[in-house]
Predicted model as a PDB file, atoms N, CA, C, CB and O in Angstrom, pLDDT in the B-factor column:
MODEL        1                                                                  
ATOM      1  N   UNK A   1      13.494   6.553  32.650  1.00 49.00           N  
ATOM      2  CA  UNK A   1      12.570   7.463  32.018  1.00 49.00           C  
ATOM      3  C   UNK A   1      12.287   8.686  32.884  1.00 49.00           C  
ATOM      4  CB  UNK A   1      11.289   6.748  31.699  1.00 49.00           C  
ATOM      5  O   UNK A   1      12.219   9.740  32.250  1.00 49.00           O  
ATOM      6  N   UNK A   2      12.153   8.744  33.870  1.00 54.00           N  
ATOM      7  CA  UNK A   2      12.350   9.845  35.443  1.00 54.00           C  
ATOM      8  C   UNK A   2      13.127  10.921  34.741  1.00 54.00           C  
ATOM      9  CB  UNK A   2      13.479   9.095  37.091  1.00 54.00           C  
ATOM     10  O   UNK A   2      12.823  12.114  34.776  1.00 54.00           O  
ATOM     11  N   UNK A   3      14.164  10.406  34.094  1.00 56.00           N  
ATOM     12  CA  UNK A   3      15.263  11.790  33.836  1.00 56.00           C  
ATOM     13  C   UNK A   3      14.346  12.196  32.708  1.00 56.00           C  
ATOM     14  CB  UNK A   3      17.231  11.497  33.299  1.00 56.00           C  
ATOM     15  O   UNK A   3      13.971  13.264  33.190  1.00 56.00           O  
ATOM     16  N   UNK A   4      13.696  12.106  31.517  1.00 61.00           N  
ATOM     17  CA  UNK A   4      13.412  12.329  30.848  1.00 61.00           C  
ATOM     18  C   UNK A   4      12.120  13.123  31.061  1.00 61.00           C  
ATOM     19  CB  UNK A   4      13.613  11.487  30.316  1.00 61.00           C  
ATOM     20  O   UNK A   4      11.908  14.159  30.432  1.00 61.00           O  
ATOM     21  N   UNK A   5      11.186  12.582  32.032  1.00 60.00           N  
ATOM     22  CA  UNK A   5      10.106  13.276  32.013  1.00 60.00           C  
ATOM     23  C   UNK A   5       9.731  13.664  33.382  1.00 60.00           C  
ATOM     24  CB  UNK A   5       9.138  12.594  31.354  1.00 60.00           C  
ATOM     25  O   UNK A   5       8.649  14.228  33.548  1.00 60.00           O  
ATOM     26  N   UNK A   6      10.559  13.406  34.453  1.00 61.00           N  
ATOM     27  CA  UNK A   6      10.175  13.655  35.890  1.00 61.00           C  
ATOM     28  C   UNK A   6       9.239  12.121  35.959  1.00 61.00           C  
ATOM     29  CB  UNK A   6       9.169  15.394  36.190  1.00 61.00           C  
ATOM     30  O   UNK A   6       8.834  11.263  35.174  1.00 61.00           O  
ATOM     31  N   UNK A   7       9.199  12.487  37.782  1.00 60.00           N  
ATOM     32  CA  UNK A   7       7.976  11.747  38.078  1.00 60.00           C  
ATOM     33  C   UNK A   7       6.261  12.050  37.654  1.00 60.00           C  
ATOM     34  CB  UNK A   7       8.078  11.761  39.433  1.00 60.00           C  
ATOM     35  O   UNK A   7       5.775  13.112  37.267  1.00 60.00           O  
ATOM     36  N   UNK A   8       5.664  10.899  37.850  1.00 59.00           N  
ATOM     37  CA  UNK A   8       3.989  11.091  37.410  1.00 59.00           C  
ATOM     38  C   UNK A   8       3.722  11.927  37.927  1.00 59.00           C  
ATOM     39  CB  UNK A   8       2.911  10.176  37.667  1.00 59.00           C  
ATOM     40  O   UNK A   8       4.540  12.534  38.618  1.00 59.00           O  
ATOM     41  N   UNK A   9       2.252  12.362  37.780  1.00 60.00           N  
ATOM     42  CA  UNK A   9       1.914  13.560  38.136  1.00 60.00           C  
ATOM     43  C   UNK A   9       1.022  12.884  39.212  1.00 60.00           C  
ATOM     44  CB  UNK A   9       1.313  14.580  37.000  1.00 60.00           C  
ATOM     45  O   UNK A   9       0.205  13.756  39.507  1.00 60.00           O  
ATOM     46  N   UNK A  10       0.852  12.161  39.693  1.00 60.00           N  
ATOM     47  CA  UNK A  10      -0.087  11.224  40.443  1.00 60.00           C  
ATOM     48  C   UNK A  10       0.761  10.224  40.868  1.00 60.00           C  
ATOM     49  CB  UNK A  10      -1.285  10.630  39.629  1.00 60.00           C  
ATOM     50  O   UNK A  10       1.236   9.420  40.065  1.00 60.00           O  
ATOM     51  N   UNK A  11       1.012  10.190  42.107  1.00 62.00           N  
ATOM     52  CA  UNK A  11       1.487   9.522  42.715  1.00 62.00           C  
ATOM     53  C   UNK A  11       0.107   8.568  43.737  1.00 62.00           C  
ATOM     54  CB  UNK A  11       2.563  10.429  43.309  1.00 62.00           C  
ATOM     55  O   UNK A  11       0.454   7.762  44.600  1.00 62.00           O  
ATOM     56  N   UNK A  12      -1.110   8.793  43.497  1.00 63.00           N  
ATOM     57  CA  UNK A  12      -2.331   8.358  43.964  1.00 63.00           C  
ATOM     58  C   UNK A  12      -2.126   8.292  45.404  1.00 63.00           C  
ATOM     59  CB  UNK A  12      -2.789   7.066  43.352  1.00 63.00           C  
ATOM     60  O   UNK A  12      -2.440   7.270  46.015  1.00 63.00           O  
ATOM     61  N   UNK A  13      -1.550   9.450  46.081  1.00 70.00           N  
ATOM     62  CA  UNK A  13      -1.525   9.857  47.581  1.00 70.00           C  
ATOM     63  C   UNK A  13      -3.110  10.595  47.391  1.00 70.00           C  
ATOM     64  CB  UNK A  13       0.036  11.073  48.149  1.00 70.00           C  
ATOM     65  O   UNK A  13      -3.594  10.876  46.294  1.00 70.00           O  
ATOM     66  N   UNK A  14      -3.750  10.819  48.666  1.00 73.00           N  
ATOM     67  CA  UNK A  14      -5.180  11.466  49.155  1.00 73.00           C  
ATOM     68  C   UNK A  14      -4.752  13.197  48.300  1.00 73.00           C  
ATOM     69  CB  UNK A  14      -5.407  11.487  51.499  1.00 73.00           C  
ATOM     70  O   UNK A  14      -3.594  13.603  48.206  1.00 73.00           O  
ATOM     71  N   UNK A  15      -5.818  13.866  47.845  1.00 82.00           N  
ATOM     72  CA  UNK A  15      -5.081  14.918  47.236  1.00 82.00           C  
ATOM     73  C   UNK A  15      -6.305  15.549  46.513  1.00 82.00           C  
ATOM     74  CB  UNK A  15      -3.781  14.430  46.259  1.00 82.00           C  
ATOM     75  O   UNK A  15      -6.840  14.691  45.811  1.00 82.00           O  
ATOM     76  N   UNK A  16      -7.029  16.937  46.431  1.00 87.00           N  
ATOM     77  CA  UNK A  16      -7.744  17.313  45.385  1.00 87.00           C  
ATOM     78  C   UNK A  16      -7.090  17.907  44.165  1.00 87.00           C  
ATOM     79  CB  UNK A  16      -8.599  18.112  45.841  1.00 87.00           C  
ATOM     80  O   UNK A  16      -5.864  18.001  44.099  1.00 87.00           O  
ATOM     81  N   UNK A  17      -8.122  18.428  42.913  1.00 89.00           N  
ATOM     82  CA  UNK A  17      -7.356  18.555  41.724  1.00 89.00           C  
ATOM     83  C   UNK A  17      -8.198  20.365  41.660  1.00 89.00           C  
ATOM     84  CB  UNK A  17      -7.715  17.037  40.213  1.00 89.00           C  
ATOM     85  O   UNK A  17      -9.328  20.847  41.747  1.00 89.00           O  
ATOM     86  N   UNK A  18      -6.700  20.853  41.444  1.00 90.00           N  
ATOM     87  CA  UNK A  18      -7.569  22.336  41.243  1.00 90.00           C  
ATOM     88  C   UNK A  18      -7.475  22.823  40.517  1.00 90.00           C  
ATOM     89  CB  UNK A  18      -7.543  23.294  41.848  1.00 90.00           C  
ATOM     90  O   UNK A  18      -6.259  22.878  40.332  1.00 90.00           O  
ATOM     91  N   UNK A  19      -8.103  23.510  39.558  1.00 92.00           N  
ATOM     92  CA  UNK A  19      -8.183  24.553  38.010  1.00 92.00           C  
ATOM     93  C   UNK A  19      -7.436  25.538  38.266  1.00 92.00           C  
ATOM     94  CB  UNK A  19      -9.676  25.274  37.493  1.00 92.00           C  
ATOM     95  O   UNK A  19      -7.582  26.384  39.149  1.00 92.00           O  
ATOM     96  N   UNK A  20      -6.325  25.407  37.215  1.00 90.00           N  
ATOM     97  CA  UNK A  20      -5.170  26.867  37.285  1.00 90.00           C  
ATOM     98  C   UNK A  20      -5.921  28.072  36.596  1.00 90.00           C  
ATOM     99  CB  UNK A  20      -3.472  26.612  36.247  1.00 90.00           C  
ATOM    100  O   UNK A  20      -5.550  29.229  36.790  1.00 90.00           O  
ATOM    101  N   UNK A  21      -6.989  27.758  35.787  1.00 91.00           N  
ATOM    102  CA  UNK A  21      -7.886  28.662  35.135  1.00 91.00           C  
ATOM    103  C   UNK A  21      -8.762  29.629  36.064  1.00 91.00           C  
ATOM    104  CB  UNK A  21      -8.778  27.834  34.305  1.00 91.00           C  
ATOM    105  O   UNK A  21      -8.807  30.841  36.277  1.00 91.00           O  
ATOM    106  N   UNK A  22      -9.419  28.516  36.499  1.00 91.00           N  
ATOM    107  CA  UNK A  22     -10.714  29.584  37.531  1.00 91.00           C  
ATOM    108  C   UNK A  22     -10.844  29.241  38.614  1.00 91.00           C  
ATOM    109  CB  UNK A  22     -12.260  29.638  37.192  1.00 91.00           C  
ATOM    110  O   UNK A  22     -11.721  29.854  39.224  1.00 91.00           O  
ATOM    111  N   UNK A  23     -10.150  28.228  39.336  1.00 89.00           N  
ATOM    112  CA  UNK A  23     -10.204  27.989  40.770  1.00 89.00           C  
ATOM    113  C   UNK A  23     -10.926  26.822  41.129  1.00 89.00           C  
ATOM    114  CB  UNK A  23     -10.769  29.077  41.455  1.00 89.00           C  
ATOM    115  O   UNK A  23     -10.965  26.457  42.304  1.00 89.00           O  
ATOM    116  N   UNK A  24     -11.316  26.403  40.514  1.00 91.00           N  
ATOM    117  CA  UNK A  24     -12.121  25.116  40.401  1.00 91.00           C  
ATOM    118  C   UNK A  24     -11.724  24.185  41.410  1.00 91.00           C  
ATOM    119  CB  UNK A  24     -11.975  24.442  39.056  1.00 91.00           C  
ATOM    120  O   UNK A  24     -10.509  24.299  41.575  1.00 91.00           O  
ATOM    121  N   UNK A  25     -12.244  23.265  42.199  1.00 89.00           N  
ATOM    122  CA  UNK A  25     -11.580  22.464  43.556  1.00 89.00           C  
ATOM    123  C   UNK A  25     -12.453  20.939  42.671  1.00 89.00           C  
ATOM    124  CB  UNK A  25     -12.350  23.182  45.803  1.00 89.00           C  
ATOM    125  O   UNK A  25     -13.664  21.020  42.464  1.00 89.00           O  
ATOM    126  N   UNK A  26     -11.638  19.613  42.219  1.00 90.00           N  
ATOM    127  CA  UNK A  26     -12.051  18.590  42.321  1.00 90.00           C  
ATOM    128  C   UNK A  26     -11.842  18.220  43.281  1.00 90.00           C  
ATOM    129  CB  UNK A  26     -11.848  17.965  41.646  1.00 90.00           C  
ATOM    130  O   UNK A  26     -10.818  18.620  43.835  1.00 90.00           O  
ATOM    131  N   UNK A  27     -12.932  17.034  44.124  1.00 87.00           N  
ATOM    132  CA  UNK A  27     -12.771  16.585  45.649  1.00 87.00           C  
ATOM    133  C   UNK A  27     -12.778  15.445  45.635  1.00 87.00           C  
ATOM    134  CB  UNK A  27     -13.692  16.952  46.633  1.00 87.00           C  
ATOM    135  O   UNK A  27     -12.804  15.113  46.820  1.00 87.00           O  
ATOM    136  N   UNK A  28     -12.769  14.123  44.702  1.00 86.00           N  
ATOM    137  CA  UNK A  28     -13.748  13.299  44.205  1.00 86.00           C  
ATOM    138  C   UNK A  28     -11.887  11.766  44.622  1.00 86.00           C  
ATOM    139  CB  UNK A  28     -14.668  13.962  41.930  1.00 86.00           C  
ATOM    140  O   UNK A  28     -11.744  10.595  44.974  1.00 86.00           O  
ATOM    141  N   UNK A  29     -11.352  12.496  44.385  1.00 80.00           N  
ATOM    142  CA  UNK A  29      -9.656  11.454  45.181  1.00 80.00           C  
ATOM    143  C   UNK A  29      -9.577  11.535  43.886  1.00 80.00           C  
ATOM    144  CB  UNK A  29      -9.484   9.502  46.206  1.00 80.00           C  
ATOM    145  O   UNK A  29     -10.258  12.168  43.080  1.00 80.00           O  
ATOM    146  N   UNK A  30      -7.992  10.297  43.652  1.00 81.00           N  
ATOM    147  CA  UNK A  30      -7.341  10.029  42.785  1.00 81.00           C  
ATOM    148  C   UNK A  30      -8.348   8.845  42.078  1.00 81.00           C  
ATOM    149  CB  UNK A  30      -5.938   9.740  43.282  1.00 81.00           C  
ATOM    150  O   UNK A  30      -8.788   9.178  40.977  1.00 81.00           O  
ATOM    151  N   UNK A  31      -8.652   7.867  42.444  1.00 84.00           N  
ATOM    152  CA  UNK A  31      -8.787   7.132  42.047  1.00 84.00           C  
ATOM    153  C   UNK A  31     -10.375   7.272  41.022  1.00 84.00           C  
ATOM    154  CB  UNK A  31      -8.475   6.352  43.067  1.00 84.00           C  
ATOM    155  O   UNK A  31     -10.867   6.621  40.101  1.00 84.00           O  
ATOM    156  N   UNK A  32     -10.679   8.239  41.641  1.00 87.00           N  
ATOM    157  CA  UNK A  32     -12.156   8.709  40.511  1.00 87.00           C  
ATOM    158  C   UNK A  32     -11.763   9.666  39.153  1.00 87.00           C  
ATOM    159  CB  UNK A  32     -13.464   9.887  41.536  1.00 87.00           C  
ATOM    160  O   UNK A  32     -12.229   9.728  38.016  1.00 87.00           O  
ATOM    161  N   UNK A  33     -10.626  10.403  39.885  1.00 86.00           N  
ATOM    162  CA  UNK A  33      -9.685  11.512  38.677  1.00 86.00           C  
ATOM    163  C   UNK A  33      -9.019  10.434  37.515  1.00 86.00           C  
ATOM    164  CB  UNK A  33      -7.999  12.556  39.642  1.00 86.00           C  
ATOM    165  O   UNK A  33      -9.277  10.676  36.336  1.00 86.00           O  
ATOM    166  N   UNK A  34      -8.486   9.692  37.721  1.00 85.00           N  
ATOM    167  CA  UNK A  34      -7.777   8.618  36.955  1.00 85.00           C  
ATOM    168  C   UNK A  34      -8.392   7.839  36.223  1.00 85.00           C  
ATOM    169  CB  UNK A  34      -7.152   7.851  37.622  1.00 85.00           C  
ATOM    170  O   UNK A  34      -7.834   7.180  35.345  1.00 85.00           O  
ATOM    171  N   UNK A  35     -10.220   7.778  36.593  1.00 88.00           N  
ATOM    172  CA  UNK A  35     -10.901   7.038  35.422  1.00 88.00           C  
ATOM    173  C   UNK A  35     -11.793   8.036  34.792  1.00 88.00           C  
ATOM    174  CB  UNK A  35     -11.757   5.719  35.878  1.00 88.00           C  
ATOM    175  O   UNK A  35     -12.893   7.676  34.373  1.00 88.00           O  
ATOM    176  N   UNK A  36     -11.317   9.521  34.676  1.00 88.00           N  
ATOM    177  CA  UNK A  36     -11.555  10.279  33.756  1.00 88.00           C  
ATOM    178  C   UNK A  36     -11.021  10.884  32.505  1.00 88.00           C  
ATOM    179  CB  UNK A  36     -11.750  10.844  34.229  1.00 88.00           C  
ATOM    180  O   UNK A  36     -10.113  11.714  32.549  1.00 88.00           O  
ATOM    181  N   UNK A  37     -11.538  10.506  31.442  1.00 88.00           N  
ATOM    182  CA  UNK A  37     -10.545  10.619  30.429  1.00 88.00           C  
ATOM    183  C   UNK A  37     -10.685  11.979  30.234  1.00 88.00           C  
ATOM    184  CB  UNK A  37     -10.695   9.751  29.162  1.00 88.00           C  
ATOM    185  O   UNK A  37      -9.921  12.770  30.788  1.00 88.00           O  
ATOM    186  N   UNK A  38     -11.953  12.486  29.203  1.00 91.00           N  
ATOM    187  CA  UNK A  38     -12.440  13.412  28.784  1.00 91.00           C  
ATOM    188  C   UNK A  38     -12.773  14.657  29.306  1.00 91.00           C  
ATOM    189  CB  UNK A  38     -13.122  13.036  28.437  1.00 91.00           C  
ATOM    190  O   UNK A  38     -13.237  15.710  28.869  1.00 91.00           O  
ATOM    191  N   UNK A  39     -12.353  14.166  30.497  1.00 92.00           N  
ATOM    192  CA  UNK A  39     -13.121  15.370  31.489  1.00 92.00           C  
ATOM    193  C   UNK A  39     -12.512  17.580  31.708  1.00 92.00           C  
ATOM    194  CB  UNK A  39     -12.764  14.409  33.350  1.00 92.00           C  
ATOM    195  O   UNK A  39     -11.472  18.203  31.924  1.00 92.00           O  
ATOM    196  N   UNK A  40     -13.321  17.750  31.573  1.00 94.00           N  
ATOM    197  CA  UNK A  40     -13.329  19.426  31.592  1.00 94.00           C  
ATOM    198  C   UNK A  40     -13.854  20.179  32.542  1.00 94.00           C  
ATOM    199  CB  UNK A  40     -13.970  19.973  30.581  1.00 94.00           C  
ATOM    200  O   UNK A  40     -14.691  19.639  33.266  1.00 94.00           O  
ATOM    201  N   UNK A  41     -13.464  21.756  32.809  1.00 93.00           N  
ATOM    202  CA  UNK A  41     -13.581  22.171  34.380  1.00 93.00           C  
ATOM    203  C   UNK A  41     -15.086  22.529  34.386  1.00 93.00           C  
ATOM    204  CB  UNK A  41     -12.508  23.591  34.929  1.00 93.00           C  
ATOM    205  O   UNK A  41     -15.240  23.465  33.601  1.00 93.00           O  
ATOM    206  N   UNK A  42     -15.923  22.270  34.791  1.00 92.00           N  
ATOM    207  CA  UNK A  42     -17.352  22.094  35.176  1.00 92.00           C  
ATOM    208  C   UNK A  42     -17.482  24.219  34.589  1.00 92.00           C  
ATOM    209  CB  UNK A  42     -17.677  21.364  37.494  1.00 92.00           C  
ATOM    210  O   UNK A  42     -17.831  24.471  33.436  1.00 92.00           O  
ATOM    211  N   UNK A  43     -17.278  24.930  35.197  1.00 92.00           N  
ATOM    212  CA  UNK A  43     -17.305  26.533  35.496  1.00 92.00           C  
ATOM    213  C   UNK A  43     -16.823  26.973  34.307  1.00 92.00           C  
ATOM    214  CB  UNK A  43     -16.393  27.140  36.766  1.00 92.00           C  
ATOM    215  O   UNK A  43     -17.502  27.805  33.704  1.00 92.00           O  
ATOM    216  N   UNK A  44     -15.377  26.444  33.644  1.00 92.00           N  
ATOM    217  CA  UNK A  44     -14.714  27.165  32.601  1.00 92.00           C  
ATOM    218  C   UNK A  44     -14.097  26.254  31.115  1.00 92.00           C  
ATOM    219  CB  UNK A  44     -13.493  27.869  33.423  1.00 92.00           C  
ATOM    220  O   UNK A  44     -13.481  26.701  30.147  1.00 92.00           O  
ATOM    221  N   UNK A  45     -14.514  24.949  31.392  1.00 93.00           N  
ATOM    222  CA  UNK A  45     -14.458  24.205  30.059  1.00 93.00           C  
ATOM    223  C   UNK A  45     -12.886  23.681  30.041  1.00 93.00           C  
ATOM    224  CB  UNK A  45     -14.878  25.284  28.647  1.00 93.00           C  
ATOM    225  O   UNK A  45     -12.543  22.915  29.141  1.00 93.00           O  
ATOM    226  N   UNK A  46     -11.952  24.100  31.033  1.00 94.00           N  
ATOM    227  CA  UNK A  46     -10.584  23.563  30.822  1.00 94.00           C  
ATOM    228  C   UNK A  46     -10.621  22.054  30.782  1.00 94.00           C  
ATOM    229  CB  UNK A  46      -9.614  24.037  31.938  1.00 94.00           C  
ATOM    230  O   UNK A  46     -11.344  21.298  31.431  1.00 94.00           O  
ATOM    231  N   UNK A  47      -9.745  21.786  29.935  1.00 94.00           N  
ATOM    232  CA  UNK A  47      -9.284  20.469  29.976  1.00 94.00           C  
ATOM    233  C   UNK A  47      -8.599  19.651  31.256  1.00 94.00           C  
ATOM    234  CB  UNK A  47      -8.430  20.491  29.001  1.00 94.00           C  
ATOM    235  O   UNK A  47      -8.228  20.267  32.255  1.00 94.00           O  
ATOM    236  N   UNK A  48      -8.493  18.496  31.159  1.00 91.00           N  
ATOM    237  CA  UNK A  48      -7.864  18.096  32.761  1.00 91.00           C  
ATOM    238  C   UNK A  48      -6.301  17.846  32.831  1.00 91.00           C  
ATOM    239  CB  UNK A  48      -8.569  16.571  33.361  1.00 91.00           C  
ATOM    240  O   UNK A  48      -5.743  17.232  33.741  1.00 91.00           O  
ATOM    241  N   UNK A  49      -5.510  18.570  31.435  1.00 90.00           N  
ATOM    242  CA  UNK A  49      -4.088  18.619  32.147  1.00 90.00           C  
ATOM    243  C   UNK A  49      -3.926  19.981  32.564  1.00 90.00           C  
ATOM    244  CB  UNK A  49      -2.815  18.188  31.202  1.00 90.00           C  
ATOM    245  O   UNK A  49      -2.746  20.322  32.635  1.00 90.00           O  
ATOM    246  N   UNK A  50      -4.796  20.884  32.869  1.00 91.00           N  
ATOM    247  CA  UNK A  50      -4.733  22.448  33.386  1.00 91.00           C  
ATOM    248  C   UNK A  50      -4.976  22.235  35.204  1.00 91.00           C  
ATOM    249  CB  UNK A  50      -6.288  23.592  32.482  1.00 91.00           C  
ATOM    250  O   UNK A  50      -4.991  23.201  35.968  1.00 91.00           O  
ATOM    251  N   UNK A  51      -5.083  21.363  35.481  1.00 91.00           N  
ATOM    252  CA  UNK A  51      -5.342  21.049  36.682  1.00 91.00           C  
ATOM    253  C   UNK A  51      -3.992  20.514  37.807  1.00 91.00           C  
ATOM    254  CB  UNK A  51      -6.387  20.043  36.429  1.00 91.00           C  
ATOM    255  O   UNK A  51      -3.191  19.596  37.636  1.00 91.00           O  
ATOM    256  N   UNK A  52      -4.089  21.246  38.692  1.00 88.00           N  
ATOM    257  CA  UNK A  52      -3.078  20.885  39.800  1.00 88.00           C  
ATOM    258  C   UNK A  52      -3.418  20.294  40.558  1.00 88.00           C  
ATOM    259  CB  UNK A  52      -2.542  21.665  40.438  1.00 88.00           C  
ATOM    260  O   UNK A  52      -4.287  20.735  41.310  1.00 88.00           O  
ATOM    261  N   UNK A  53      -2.796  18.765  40.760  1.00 86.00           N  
ATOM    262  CA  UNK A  53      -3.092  18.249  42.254  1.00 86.00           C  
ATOM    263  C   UNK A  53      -2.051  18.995  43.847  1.00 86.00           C  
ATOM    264  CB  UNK A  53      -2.694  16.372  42.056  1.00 86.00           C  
ATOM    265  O   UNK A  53      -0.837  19.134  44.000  1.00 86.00           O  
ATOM    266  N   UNK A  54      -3.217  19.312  44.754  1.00 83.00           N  
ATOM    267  CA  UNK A  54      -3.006  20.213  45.930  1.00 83.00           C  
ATOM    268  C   UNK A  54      -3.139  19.323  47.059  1.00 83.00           C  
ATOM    269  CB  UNK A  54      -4.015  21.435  46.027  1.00 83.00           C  
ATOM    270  O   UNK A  54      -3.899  18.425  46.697  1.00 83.00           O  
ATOM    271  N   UNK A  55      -2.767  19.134  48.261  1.00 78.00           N  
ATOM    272  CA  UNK A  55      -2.852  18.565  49.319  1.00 78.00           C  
ATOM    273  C   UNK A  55      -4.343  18.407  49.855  1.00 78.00           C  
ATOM    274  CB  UNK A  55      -2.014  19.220  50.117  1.00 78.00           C  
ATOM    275  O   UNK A  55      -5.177  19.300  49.706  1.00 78.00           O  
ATOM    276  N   UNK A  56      -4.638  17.065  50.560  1.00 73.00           N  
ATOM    277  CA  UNK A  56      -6.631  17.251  50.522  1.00 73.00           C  
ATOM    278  C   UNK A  56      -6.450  17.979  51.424  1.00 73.00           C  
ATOM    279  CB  UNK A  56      -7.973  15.920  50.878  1.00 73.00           C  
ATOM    280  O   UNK A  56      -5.384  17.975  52.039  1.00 73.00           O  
ATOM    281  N   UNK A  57      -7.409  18.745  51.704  1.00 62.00           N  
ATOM    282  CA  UNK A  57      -8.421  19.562  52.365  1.00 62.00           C  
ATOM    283  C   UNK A  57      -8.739  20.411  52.130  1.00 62.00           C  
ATOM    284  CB  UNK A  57      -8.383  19.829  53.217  1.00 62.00           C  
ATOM    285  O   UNK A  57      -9.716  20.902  52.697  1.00 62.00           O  
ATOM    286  N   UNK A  58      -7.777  21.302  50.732  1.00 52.00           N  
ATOM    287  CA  UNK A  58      -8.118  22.535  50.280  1.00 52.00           C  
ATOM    288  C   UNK A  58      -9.191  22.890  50.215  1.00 52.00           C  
ATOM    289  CB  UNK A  58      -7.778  22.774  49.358  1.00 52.00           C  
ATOM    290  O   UNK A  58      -9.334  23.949  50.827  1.00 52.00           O  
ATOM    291  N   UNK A  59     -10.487  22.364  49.550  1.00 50.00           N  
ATOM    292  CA  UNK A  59     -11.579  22.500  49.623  1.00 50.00           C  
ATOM    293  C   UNK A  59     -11.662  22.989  50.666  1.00 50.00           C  
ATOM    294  CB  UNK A  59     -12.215  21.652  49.405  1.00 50.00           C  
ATOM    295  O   UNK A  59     -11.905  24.194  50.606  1.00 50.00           O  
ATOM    296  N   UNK A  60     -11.555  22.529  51.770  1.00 53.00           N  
ATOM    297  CA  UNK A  60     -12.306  22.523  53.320  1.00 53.00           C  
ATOM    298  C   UNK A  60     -11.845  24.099  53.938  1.00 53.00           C  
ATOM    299  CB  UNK A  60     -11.556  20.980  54.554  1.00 53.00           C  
ATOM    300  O   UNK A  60     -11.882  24.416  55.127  1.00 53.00           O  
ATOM    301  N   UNK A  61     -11.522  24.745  53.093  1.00 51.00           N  
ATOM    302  CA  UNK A  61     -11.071  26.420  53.736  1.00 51.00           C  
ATOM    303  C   UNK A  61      -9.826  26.660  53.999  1.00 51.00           C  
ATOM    304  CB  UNK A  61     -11.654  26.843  55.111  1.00 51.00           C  
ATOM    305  O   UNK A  61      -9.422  27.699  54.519  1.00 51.00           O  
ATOM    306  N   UNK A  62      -8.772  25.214  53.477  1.00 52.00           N  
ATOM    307  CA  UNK A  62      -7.313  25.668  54.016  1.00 52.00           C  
ATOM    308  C   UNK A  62      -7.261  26.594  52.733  1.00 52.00           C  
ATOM    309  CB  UNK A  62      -5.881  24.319  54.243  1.00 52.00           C  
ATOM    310  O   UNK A  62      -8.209  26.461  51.958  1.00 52.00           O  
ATOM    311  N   UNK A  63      -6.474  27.332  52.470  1.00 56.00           N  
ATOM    312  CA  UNK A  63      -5.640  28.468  51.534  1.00 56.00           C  
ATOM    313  C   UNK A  63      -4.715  27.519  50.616  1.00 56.00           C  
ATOM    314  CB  UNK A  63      -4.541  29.684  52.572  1.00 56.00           C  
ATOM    315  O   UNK A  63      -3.806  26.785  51.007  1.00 56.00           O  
ATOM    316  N   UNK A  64      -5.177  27.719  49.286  1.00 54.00           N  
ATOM    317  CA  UNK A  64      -4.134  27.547  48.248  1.00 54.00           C  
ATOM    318  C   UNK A  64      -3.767  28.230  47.603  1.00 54.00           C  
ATOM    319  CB  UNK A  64      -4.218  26.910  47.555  1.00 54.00           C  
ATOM    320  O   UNK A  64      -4.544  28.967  46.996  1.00 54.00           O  
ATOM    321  N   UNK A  65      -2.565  28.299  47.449  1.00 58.00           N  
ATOM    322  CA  UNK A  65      -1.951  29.389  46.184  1.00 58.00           C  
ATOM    323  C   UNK A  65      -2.250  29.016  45.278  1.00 58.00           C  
ATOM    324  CB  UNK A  65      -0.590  29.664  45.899  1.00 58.00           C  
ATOM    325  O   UNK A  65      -2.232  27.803  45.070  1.00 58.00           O  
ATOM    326  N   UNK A  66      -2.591  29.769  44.495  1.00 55.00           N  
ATOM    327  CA  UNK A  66      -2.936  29.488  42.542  1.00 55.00           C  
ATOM    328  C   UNK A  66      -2.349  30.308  41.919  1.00 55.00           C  
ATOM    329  CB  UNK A  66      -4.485  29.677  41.838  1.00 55.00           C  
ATOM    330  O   UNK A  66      -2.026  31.290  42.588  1.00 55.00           O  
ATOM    331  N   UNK A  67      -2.026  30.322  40.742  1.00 56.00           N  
ATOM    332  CA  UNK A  67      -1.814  31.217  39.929  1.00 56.00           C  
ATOM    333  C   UNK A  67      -2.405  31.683  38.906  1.00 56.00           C  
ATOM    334  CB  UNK A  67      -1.061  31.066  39.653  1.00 56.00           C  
ATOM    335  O   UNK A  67      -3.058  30.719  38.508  1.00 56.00           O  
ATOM    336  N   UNK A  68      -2.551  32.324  38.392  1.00 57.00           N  
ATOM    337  CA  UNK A  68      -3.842  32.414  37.120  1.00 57.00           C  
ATOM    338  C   UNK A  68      -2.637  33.065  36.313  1.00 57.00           C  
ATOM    339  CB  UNK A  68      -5.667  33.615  37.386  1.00 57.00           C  
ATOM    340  O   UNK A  68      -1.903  34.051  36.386  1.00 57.00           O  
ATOM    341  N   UNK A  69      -2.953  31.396  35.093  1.00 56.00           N  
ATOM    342  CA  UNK A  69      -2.347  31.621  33.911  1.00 56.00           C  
ATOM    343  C   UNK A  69      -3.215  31.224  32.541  1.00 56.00           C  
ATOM    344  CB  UNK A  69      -1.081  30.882  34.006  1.00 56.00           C  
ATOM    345  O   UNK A  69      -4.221  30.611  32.897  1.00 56.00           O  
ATOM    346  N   UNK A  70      -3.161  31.359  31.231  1.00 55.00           N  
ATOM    347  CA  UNK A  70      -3.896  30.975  30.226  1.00 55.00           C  
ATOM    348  C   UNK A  70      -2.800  29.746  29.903  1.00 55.00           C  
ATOM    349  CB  UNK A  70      -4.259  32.201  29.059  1.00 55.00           C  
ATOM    350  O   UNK A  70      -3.384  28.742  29.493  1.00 55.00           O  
ATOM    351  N   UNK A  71      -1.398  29.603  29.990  1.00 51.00           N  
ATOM    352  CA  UNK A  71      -0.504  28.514  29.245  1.00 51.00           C  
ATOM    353  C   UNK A  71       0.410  28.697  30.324  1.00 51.00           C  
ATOM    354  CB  UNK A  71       0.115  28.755  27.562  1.00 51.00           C  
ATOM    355  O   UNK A  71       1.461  28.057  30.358  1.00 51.00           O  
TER     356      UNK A  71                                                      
ENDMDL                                                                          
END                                                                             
């Protein structure tokens, strides 16, 4: 199935989740992200497949690239 759809998007390594919309930083790990179904970007209402998981510490002042896209 790999060929078909790639790997998961969560591999549940240490990792925050960041809004491709408005910049948004979830800090909260995988394992709190994964028992969210419904969940939307606190600031801009995105849904949670608009979200990139980034290496942890971003929050903490390292630099992430984002891109700002609508799709």
């Amino acid at each position: 199935m790999n060929m078909f759809f790639g790997p998961p998007k969560d591999d549940g390594s240490p990792g925050d989740y960041i809004c491709k919309d408005c910049g948004y930083v979830y800090t909260k790990g995988p394992k709190a992200w994964a028992g969210l179904k419904d969940y939307k970007c606190p600031p801009c209402g995105a849904p949670k497949f608009r979200f990139n998981k980034v290496a942890k510490g971003s929050a903490k002042g390292t630099k992430v690239a984002v891109k700002k896209s609508w799709f």
